[in-house]
C-alpha positions in Angstrom: 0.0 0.0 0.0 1.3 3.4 -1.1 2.3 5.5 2.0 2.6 9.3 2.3 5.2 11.2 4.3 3.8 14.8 5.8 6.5 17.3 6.7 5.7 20.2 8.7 7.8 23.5 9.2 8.2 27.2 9.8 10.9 29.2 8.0 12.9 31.2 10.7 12.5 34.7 10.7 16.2 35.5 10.2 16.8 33.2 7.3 16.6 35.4 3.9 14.0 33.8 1.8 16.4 33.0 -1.2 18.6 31.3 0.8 15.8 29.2 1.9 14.3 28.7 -1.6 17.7 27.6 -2.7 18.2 25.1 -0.7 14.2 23.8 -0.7 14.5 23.8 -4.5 18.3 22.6 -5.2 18.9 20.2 -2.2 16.1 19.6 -0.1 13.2 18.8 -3.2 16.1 16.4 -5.2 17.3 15.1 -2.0 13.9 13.7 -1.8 13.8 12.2 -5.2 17.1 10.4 -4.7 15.6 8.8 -1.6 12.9 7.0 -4.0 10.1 9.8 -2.4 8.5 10.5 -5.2 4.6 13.0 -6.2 6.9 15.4 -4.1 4.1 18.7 -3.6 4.9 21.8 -1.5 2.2 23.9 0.0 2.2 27.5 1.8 0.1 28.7 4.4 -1.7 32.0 3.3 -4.2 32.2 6.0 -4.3 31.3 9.6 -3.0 29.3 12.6 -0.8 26.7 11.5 2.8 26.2 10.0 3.9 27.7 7.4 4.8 25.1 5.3 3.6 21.7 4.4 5.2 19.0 2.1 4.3 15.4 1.2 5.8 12.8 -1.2 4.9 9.1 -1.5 6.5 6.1 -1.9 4.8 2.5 -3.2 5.5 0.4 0.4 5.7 1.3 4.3 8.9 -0.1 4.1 10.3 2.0 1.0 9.8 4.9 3.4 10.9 3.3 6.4 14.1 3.0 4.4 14.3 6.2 3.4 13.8 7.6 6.9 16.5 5.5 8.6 19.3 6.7 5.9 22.2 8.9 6.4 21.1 11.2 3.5 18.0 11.4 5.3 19.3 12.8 8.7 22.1 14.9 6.4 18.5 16.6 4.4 16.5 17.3 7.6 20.0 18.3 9.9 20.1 20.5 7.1 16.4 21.8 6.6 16.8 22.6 10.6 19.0 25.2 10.1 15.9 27.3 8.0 13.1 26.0 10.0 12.0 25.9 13.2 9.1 23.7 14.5 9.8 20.5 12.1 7.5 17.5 12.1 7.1 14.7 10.2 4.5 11.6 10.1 4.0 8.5 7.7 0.2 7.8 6.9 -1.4 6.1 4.1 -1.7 7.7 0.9 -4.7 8.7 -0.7 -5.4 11.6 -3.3 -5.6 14.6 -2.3 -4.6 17.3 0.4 -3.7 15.2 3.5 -3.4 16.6 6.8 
């Protein structure tokens, strides 16, 4: 069963928004891709109480993901991503089409 993984963040308020941008778009997004995370989508808050950002990508199994999860690139993207963001979350759930939450 296809599973989707949910990541959750705010952008510090210090960190210039192309620096940010660049590393979302030339590191983080492809970093993704080489983990075998793929229907990569990236969403922005405009309105109300919640992060700022949310991004999901899917792989075909639980354990695909797992993989993914539990590989040094993995902790190298998101030790990375931390020094943007602040309030970082992540959670595996079942994919289905759509916005998720």
């Amino acid at each position: 069963m296809p599973v989707k993984l949910l990541m959750r963040w705010n952008v510090r308020s210090e960190v210039e928004d192309s620096e940010y941008y660049e590393f979302l778009v030339h590191e983080f997004i492809p970093g993704l891709s080489k983990l075998g995370i793929d229907e990569i989508q990236v969403w922005a808050t405009a309105y109300g109480e919640c992060e700022q950002k949310l991004v999901s990508g899917t792989t075909q199994t639980a354990d695909k993901m797992s993989s993914a999860l539990h590989s040094e690139a993995w902790l190298n993207l998101t030790d990375k991503l931390e020094g943007y963001v602040d309030d970082f979350s992540q959670k595996m759930i079942a994919a289905t089409k759509g916005f998720q939450l």
